[in-house]
C-alpha positions as CSV (number, residue, x, y, z in Angstrom):
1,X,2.0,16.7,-28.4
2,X,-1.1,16.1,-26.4
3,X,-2.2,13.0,-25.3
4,X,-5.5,12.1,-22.6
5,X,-6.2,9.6,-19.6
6,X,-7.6,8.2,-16.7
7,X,-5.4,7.4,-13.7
8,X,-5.9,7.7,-10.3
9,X,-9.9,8.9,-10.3
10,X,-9.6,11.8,-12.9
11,X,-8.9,12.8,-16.1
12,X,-5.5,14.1,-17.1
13,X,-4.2,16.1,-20.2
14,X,-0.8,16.7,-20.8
15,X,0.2,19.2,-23.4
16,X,3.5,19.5,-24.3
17,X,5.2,22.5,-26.3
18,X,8.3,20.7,-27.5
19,X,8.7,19.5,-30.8
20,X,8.9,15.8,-30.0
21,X,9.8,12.9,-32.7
22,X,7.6,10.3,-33.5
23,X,9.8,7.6,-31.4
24,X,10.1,9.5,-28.2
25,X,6.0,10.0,-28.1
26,X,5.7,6.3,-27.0
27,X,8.5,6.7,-24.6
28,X,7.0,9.8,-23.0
29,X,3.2,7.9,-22.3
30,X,5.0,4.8,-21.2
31,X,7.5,6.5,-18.9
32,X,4.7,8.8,-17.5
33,X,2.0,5.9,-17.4
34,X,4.4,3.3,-15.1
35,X,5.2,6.5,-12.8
36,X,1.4,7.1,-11.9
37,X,1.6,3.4,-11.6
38,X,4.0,3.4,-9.0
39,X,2.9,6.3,-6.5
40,X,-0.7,4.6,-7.0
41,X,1.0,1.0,-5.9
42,X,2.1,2.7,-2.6
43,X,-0.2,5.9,-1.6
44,X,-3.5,4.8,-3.0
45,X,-6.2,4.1,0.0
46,X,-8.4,2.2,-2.6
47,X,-5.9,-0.2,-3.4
48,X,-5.7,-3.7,-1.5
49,X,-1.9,-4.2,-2.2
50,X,-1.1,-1.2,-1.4
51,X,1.6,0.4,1.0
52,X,-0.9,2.6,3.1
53,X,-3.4,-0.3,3.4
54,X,-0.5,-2.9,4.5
55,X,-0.2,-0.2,7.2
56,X,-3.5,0.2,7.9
57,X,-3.4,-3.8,8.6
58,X,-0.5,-4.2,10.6
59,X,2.0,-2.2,13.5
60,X,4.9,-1.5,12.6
61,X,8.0,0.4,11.2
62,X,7.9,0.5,7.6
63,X,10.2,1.9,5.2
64,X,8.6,4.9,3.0
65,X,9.1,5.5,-0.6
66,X,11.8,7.6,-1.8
67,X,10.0,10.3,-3.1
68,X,7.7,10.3,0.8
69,X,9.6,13.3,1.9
70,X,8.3,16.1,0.6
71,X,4.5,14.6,1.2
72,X,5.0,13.8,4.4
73,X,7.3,16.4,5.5
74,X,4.2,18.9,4.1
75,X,1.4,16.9,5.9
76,X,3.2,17.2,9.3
77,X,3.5,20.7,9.2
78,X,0.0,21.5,8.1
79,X,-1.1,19.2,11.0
80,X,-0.2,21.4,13.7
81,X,-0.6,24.4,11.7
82,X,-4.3,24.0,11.0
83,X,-5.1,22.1,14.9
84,X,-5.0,18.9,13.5
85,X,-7.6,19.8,11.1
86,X,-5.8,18.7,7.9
87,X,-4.3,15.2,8.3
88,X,-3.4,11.9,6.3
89,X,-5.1,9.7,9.6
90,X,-8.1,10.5,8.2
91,X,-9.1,7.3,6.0
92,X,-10.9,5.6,8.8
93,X,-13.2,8.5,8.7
94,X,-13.6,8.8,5.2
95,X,-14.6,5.1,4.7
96,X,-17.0,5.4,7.7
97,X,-18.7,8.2,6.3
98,X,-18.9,6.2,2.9
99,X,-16.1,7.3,0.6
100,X,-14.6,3.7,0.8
101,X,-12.5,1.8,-1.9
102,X,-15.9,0.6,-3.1
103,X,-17.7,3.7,-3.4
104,X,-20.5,2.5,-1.0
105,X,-20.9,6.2,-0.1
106,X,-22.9,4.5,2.6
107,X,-22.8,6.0,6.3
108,X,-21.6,4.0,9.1
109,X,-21.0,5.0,12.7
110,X,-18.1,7.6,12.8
111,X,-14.6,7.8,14.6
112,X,-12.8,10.9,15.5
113,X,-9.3,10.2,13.4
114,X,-6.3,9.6,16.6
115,X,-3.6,12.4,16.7
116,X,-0.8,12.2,15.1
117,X,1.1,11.5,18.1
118,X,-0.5,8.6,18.8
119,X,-0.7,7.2,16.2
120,X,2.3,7.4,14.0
121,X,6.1,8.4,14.4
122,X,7.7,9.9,11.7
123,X,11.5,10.1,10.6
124,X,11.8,9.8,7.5
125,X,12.6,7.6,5.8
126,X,10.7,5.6,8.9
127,X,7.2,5.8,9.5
128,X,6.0,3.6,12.6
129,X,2.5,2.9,13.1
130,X,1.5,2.5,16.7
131,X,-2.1,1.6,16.1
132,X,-3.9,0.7,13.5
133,X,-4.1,3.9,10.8
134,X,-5.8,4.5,7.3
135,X,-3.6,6.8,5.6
136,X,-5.1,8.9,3.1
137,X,-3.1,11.6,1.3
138,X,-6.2,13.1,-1.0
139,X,-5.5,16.9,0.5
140,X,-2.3,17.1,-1.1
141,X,-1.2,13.7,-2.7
142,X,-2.4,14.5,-6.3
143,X,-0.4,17.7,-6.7
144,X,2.0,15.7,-5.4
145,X,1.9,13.7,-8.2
146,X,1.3,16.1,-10.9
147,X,5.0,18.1,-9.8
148,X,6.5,14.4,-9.8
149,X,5.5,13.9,-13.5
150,X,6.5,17.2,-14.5
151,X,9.6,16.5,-12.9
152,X,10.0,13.4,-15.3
153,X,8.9,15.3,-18.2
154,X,11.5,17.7,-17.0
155,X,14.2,15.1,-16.6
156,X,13.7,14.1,-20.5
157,X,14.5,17.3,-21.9
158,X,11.0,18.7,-21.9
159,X,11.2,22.2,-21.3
160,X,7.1,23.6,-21.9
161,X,4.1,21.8,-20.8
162,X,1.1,21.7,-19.0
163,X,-0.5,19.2,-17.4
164,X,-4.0,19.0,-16.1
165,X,-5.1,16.3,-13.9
166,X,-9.1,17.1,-12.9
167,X,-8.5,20.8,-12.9
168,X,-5.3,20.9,-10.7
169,X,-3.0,22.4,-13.6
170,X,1.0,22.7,-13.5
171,X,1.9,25.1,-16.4
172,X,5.9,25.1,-17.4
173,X,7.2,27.4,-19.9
174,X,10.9,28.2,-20.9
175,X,9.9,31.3,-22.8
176,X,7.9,32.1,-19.4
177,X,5.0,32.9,-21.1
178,X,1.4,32.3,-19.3
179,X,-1.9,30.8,-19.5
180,X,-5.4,31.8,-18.4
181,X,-7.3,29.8,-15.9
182,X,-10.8,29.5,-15.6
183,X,-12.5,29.3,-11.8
184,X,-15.4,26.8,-12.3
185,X,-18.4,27.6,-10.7
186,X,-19.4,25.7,-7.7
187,X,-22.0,23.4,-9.1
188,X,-22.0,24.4,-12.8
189,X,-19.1,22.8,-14.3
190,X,-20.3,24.9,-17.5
191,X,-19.3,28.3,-16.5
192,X,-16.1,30.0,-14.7
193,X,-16.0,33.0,-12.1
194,X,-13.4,34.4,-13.2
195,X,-10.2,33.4,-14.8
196,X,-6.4,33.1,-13.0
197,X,-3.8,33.8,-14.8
198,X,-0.5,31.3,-14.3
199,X,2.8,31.5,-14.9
200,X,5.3,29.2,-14.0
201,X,3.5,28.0,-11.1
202,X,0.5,25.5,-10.5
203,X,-3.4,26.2,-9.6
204,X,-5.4,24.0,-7.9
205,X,-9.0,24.2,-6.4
206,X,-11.1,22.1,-4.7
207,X,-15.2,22.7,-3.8
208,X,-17.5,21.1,-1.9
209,X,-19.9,20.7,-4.9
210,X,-17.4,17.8,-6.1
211,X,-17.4,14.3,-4.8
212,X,-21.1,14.4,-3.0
213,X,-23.0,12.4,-0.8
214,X,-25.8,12.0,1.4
215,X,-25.0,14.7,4.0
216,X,-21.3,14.6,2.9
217,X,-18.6,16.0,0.9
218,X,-15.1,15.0,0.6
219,X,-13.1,17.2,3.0
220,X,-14.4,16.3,6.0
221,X,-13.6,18.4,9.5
222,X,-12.2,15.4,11.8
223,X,-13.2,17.2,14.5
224,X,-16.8,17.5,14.3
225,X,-16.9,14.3,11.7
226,X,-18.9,16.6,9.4
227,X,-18.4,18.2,6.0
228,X,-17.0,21.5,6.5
229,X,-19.4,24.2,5.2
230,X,-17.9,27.5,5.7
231,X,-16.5,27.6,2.3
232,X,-18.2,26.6,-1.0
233,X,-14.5,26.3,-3.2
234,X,-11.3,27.7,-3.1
235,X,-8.6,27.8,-5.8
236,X,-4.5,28.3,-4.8
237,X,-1.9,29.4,-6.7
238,X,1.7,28.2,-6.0
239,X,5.2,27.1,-7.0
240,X,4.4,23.7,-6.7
241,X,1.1,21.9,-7.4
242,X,2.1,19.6,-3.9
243,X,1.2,23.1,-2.1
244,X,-1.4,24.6,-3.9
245,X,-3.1,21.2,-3.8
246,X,-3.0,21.3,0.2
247,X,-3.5,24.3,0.8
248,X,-7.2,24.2,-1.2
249,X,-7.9,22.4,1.7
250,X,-6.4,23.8,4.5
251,X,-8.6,26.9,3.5
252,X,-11.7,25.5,4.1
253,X,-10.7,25.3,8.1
254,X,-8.4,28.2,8.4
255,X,-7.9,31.7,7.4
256,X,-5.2,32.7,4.7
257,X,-3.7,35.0,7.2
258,X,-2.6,32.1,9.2
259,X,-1.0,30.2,5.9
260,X,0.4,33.3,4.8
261,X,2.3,33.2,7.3
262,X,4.4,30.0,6.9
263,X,3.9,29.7,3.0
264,X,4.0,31.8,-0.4
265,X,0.5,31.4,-2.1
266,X,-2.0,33.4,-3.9
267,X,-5.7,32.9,-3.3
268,X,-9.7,32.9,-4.4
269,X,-12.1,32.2,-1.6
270,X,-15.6,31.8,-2.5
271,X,-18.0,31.5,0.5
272,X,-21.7,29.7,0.8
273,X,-23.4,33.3,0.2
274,X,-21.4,33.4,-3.6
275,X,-19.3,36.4,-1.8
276,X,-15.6,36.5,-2.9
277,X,-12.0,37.4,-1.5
278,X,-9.0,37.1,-3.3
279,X,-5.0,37.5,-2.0
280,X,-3.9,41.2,-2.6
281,X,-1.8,39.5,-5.7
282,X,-4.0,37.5,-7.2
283,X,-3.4,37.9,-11.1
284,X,-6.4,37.5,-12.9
285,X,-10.2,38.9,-12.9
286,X,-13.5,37.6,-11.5
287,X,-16.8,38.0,-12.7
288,X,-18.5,38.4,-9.3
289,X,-18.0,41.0,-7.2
């Protein structure tokens, strides 16, 4: 079974091993559609009824979602383990620079993003907002999302499947078997270099060459309010898609060493001059030396 969509800015494509009757198809789209539908309701920054921009309106304590812990509990860490240089107060910022719920993508003057001290407290399942805040959970939030609907596929019996959501790929298997992974080329979506192989275990990559603007491209450093240009794309590969998803990004600002460190990951760092590394377990092969 296979089936294709748009939700939450991208493309998905979930494949799914199982034999599957003809009755439970419709159940498995509907249950998976109304979940997406959900986390979008509460951690989408380009929503107007949504949680994050309620808190981005008002002070307060507010109550977090059930399924907030692992998210949040992530982001906090990788907060103080990259200087501050990964963090979910960085909306404001993103909007300024033009990457608003509109998709202006036009440039206004630009705020350094408070510290996370300042402006939140968190104890889950609290989170109080102290001043005015625009959450945004991009780093991380949509490998979030891809390990919480594998986790529904999972709780209805599904035991193989893959599911693709712009690239960021969680690959399940019972028999254990793996796939093969193409890297796409910064810039040229029509050619890979190099291919991952994936077991049990998620990829995810992010590149600068995606989601341009004017002088801009989506991860922006909060401490310089430019786009970080060190690294031209980096792909992760990790147990969940929640932490290869982050740590993409947490890449661009800090070396692998450092993540290493505090988490399990294999990686592919390509730089602007098209020079490679990879982790010292990387399974797969590139086509660039």
């Amino acid at each position: 079974m296979t089936f294709e969509f748009e939700a939450i800015g991208t493309h998905w494509k979930i494949q799914i091993e199982d034999e599957i009757s003809d009755s439970k198809r419709s159940d498995i789209f509907n249950s998976v559609m109304n979940r997406i539908a959900e986390y979008d309701k509460n951690y989408s920054r380009f929503r107007a009824d949504s949680l994050v921009t309620e808190m981005s309106q008002k002070n307060g304590v507010y109550t977090l979602p059930e399924d907030a812990r692992p998210l949040f509990d992530l982001y906090q860490r990788l907060y103080y383990l990259t200087e501050g240089a990964v963090t979910p107060l960085i909306g404001n910022l993103l909007e300024e620079a033009g990457y608003d719920a509109n998709y202006t993508f036009e440039t206004k003057e630009l705020h350094v993003p408070p510290k996370w001290d300042d402006a939140i407290l968190y104890q889950f399942p609290t989170l109080e907002i102290k001043k005015p805040v625009l959450i945004d959970v991009g780093a991380a939030g949509k490998g979030y999302l891809i390990d919480i609907v594998g986790e529904l596929l999972s709780g209805m019996g599904i035991r193989s499947f893959s599911i693709n959501a712009g690239g960021d790929i969680l690959h399940v298997d019972k028999s254990n078997t793996s796939i093969r992974v193409g890297l796409e080329q910064p810039g040229d979506a029509t050619k890979v270099i190099g291919v991952a192989t994936v077991g049990n275990e998620s990829i995810c990559g992010s590149a600068g060459s995606r989601r341009t603007w004017g002088k801009f491209h989506h991860i922006l450093n909060p401490h310089t309010l430019q786009s970080q240009r060190t690294v031209l794309a980096v792909w992760v590969i990790a147990k969940s898609a929640l932490l290869a998803d982050a740590l993409t990004t947490c890449l661009f600002f800090v070396e692998p060493e450092r993540m290493n460190a505090a988490f399990e990951f294999e990686y592919v760092i390509m730089y602007p001059d098209f020079s490679v590394v990879t982790s010292k377990n990387f399974q797969g092969e590139l086509f660039l030396s």
